[in-house]
C-alpha positions as CSV (number, residue, x, y, z in Angstrom):
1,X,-15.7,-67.3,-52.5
2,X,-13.6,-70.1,-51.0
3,X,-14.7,-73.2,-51.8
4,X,-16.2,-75.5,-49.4
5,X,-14.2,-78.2,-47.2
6,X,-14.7,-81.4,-47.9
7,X,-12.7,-84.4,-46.3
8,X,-10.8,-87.0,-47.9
9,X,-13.3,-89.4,-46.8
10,X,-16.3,-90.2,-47.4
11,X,-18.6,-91.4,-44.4
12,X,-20.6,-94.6,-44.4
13,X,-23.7,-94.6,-43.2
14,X,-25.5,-98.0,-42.3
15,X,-27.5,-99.6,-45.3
16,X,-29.3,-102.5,-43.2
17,X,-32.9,-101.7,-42.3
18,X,-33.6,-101.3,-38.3
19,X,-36.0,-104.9,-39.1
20,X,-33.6,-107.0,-40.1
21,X,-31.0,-105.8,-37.3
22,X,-33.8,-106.9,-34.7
23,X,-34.6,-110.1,-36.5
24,X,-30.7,-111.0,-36.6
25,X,-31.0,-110.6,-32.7
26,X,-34.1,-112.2,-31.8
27,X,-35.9,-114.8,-34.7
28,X,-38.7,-114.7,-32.2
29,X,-39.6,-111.2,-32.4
30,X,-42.1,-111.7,-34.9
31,X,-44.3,-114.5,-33.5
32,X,-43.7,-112.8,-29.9
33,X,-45.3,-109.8,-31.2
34,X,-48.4,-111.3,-32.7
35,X,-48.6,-113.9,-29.5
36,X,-48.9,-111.4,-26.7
37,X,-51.0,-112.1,-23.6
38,X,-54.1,-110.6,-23.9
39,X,-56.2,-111.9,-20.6
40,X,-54.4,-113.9,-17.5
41,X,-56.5,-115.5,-15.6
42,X,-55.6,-116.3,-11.5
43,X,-56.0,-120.0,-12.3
44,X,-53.5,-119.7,-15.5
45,X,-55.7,-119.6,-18.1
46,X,-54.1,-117.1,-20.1
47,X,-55.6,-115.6,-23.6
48,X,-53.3,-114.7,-26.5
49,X,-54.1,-111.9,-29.1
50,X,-52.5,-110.1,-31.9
51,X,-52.6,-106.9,-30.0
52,X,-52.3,-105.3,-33.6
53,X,-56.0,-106.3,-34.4
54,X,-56.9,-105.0,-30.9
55,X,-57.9,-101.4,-29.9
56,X,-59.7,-98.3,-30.9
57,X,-57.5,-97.9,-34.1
58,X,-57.5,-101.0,-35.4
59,X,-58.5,-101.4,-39.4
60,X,-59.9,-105.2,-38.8
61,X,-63.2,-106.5,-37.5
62,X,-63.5,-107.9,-34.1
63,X,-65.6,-110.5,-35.5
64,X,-65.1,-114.5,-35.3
């Protein structure tokens, strides 16, 4: 049996977490994604909520 081809180059793949790409590109990301809009109001009065906390899955109390 031949033996297998393998080039004379090895291929890099890309060590950097997907996270820290984002991060790199937007420093905001974070605090945008725990400071969504939750209710607008007409008047303006709008309501911000870690949406993450929010919903039929969520693991925390929605208790203040």
């Amino acid at each position: 049996m031949a033996p297998r081809y393998s080039p004379p180059f090895k291929v890099k793949t890309l060590e950097t977490p997907y996270r820290v790409l984002v991060l790199r590109n937007d420093p905001d990301f974070e605090v945008a994604k725990r400071k969504e809009p939750f209710y607008l109001f007409s008047r303006g009065r709008e309501f911000n909520e870690d949406t993450a906390r929010q919903g039929p899955y969520s693991t925390v109390p929605n208790i203040r």
